[in-house]
C-alpha positions as semicolon CSV with decimal commas, in nm:
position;residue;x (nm);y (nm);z (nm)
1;X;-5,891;4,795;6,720
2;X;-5,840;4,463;6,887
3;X;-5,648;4,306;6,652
4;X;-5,457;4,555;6,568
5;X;-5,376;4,608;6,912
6;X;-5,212;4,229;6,938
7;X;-5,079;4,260;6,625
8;X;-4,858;4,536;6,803
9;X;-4,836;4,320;7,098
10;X;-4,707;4,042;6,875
11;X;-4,457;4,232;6,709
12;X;-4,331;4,407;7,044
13;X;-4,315;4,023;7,125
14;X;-4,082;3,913;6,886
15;X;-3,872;4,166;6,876
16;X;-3,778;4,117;7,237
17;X;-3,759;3,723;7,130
18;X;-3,511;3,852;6,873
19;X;-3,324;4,077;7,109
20;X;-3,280;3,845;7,442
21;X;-3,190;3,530;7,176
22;X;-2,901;3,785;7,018
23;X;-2,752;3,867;7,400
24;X;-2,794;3,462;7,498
25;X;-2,592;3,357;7,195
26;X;-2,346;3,646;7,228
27;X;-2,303;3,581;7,567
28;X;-2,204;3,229;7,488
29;X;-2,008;3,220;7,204
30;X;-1,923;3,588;7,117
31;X;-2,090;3,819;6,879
32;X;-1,962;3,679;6,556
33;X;-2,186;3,383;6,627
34;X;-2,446;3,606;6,621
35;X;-2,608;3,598;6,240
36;X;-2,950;3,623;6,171
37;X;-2,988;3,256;6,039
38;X;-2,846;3,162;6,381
39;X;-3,108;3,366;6,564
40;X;-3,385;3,249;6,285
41;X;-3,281;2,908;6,422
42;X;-3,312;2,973;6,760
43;X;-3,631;3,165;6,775
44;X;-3,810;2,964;6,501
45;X;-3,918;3,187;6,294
46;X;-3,782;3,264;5,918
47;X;-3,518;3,530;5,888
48;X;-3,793;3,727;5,658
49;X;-3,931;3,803;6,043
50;X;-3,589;3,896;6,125
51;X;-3,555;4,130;5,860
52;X;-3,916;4,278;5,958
53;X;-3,782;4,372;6,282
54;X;-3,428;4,447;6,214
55;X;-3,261;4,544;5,888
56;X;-2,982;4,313;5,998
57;X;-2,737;4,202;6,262
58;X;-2,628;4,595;6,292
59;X;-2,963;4,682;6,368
60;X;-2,990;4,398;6,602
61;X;-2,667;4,442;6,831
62;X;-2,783;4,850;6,840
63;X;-3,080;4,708;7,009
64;X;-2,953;4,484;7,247
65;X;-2,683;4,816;7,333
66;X;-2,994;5,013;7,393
67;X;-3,164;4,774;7,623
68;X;-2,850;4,695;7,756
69;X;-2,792;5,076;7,869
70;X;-3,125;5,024;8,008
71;X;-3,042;4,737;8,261
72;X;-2,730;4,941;8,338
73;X;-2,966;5,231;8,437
74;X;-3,104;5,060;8,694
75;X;-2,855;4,870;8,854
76;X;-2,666;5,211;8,861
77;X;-2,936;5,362;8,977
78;X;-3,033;5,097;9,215
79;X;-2,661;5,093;9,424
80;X;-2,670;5,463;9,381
81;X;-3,029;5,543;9,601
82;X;-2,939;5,223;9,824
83;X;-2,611;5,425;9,970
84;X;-2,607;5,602;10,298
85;X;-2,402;5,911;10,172
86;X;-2,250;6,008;9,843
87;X;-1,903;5,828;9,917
88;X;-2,047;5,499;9,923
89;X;-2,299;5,629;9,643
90;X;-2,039;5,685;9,436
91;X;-1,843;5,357;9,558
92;X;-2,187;5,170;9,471
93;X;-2,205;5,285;9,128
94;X;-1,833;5,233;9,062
95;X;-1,867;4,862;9,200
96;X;-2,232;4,803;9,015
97;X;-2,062;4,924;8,657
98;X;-1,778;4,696;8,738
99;X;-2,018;4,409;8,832
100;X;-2,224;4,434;8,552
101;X;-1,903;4,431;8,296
102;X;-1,805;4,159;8,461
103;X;-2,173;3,930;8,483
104;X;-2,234;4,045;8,113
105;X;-1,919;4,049;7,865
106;X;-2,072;4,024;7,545
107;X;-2,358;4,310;7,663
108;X;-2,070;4,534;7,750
109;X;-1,885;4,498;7,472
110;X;-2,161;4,602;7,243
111;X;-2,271;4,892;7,437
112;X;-1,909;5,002;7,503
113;X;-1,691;4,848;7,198
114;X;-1,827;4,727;6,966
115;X;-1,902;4,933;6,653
116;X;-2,280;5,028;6,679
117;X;-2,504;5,275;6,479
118;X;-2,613;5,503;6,788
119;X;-2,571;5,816;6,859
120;X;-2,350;5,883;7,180
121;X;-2,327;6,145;7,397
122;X;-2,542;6,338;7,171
123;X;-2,946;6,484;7,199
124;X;-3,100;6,258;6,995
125;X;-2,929;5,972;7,160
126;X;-3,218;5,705;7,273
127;X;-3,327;5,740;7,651
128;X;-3,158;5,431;7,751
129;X;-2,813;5,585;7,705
130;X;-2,938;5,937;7,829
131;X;-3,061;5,739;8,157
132;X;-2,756;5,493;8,200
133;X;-2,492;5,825;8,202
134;X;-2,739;5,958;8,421
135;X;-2,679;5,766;8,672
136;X;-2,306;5,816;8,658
137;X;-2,408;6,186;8,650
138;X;-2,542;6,150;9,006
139;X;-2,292;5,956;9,117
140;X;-2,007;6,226;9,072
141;X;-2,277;6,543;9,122
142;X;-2,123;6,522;9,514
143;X;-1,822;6,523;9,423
144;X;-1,809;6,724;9,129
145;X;-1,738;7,109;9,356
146;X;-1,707;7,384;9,091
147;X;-1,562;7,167;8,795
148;X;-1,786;7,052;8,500
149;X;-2,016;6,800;8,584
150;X;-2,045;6,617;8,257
151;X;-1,658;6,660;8,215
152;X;-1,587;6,528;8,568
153;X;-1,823;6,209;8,504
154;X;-1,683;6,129;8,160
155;X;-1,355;6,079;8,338
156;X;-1,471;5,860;8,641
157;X;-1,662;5,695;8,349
158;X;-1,373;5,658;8,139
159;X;-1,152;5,532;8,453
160;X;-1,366;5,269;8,536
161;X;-1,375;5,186;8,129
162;X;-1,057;5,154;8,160
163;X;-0,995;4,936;8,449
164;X;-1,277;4,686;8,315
165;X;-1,119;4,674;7,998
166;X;-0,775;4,650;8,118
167;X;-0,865;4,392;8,350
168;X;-1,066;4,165;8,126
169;X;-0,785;4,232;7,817
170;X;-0,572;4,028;8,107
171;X;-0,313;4,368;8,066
172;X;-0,377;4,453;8,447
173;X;-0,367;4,141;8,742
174;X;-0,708;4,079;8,820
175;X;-0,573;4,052;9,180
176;X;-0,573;4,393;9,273
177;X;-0,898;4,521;9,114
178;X;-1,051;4,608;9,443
179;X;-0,718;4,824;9,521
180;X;-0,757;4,962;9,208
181;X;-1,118;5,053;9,249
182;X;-1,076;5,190;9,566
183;X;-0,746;5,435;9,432
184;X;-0,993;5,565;9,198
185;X;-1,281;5,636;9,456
186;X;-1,041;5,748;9,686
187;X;-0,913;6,050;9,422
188;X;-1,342;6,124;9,344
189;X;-1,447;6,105;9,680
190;X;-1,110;6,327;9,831
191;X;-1,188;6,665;10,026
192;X;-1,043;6,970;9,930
193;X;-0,842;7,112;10,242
């Protein structure tokens, strides 16, 4: 059982070689430099190994969108429990999503954009994603009164989407991304009089 067990080890090994080489490149030159002869390259192995993991670079950038969603998870997670009340919960998970667009482009555009075989906002979705919109989940739960929780969060989600996109497209002056942040919070976080 020994070997077996570092044969597993191995393999668990290089496919997290293949997945962190796949967000490095993407991150520095975009995600069509990312080919699995590029990656072969990089982590030195033959793309045969590639194609053990992975059956290609679908497979691959549906990987690095999982793991992705995980790193998401906790940063979300992580300005979410460091709050002193749910305003600033929220605020922290609005301004940690925004950060984390922002620090990782090419990540966010493959969990977010990009055209990945995954399945969304559905059951069998992987844990990753389940955890990562569970965190936004929290977020809103204050703020959420009597309206539908998962229907509330999908549209601070999709605001926030929105801004990052809009922002990063250049369509909206990065400038006044804090003002537009705060609007946003300031229409989640309101109290009914």
């Amino acid at each position: 059982m020994p070997i077996q067990a570092r044969r597993e080890r191995e393999r668990a090994e290089r496919e997290k070689l293949i997945i962190t080489a796949a967000r490095e490149l993407a991150e520095a030159e975009g995600w069509e430099a990312v080919t699995t002869r590029r990656l072969a390259e990089r982590i030195e192995y033959s793309q045969p190994v590639l194609y053990s993991h992975f059956k290609g670079k679908d497979a691959i950038m549906a990987a690095v969108a999982v793991e992705g969603c995980a790193d998401l998870a906790v940063e979300l997670r992580a300005a979410r429990t460091a709050a002193a009340d749910a305003d600033s919960g929220l605020a922290g998970v609005a301004a940690a999503y925004t950060a984390f667009a922002e620090r990782h482009p090419a990540l966010y555009d493959v969990i977010f954009t990009q055209k990945v075989d995954l399945p969304f906002a559905t059951p069998e979705a992987p844990a990753a994603l389940h955890a990562a919109f569970g965190e936004l989940v929290e977020g809103v739960r204050p703020h959420a009164a009597e309206e539908d929780l998962p229907l509330v969060t999908e549209t601070f989600w999709a605001a926030l989407h929105g801004l990052v996109t809009l922002t990063r497209g250049a369509r909206l002056p990065r400038e006044h991304r804090d003002r537009r942040l705060e609007l946003l919070l300031a229409r989640f976080t309101a109290r009914p009089d």
